[in-house]
C-alpha positions as CSV (number, residue, x, y, z in Angstrom):
1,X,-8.9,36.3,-97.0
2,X,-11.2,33.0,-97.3
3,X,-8.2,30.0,-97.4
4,X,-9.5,26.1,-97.2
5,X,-6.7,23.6,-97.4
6,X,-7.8,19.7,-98.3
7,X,-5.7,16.6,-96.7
8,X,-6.0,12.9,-96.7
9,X,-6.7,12.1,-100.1
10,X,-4.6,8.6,-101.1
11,X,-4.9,5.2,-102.9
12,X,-7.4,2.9,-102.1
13,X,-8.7,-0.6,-103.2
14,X,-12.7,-1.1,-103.9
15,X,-14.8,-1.2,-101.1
16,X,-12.3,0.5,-98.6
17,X,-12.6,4.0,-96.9
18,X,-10.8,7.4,-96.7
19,X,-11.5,10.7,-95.0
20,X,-10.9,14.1,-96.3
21,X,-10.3,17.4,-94.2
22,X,-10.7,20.7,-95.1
23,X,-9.5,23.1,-92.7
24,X,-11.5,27.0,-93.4
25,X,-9.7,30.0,-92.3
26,X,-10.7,34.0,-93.0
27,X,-14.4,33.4,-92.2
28,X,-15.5,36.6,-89.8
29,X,-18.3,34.6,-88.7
30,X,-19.6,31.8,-89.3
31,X,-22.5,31.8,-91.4
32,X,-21.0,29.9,-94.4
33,X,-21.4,26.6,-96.3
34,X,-18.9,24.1,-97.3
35,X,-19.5,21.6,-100.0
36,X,-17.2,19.0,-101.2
37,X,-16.5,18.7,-105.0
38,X,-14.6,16.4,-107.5
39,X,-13.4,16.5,-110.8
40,X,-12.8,13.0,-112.8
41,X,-9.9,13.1,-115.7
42,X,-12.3,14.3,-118.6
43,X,-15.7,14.5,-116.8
44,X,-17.1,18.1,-115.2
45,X,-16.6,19.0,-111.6
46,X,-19.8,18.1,-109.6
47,X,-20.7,18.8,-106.1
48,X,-21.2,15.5,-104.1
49,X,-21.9,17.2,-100.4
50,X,-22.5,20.2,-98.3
51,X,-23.0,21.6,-95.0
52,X,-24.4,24.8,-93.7
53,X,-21.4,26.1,-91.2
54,X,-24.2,27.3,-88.3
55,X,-26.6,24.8,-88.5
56,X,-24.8,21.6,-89.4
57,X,-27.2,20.7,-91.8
58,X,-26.2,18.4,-95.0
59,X,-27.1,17.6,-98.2
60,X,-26.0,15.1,-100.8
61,X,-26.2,14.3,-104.2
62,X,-28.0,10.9,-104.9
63,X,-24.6,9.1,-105.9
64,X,-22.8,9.3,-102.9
65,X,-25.9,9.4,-100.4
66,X,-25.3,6.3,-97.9
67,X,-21.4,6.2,-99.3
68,X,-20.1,9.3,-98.2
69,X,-20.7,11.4,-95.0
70,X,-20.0,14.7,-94.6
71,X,-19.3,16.9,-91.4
72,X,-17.6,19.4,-89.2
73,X,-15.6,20.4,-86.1
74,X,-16.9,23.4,-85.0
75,X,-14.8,24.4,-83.4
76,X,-11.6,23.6,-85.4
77,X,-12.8,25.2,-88.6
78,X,-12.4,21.8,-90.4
79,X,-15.4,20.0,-92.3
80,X,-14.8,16.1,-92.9
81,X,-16.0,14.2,-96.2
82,X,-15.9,10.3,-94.9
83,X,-15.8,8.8,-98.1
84,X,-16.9,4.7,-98.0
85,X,-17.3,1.5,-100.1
86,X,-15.4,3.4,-102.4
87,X,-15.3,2.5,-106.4
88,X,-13.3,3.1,-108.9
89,X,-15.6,5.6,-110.3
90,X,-14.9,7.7,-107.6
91,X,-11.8,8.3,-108.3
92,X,-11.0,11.9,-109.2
93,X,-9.9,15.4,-107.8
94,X,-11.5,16.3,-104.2
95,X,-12.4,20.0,-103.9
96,X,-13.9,21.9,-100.8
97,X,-15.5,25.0,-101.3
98,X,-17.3,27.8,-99.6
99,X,-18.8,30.5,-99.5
100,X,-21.2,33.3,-97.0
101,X,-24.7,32.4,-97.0
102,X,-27.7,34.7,-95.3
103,X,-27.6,34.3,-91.4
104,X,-31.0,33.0,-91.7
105,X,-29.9,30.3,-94.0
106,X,-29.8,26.6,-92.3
107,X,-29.5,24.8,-95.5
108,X,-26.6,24.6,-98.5
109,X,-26.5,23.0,-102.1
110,X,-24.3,21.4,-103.6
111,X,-23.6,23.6,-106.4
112,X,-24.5,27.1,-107.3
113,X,-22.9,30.4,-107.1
114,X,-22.5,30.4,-103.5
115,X,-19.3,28.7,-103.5
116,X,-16.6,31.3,-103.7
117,X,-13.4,30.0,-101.9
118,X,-11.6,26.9,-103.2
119,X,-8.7,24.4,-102.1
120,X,-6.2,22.9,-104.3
121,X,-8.0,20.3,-103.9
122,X,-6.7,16.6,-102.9
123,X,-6.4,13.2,-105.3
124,X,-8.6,10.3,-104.6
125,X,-7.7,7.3,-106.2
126,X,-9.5,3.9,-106.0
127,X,-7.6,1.2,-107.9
128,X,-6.9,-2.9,-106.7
């Protein structure tokens, strides 16, 4: 069974930093994508990055692109979101996500039905 568990979520002023971690456990290999969601109070969940599990490559959507950073231990399972100059806009509920991908795959989105596994997901709140 696919379990991901988020951490280091927190309150932050404008302009300052956090990182995430989401620790992935259940994989039997390791041909899988992560992405990193978030869901505002009132607003749809969107994906904001991802990264293909074997080949390490990422994607972004255009908001965060520059802001946040997105990567993984290999060899501890865990994928990081580096989240920086941080507004209040992005506060909201963190999500990671994954799901198996073709072994051929070295790319990921960040949405789509792919995504199968989900955390509980961790708060994010940017505030002065």
């Amino acid at each position: 069974q696919v379990q991901l568990v988020e951490s280091g979520g927190g309150l932050v002023q404008p302009g300052g930093s956090l990182r995430l971690s989401c620790v992935v456990s259940g994989f039997a290999s390791d041909n899988y994508i992560v992405g990193w969601f978030r869901q505002a109070p009132g607003k749809e969940r969107e994906g904001v990055a991802c990264i293909n599990n074997r080949f390490g490559n990422q994607n972004y959507v255009v908001s965060v692109e520059g802001r946040f950073t997105i990567s993984r231990d290999y060899d501890k399972n865990t994928v990081y979101l580096q989240l920086s100059s941080l507004q209040p806009g992005d506060t909201a509920v963190y999500y990671c996500a994954a799901g198996f991908v073709s072994m051929l795959n070295k790319d990921c989105a960040t949405s789509g039905p792919a995504y199968r596994s989900w955390g509980q997901g961790t708060q994010v709140t940017v505030a002065s």
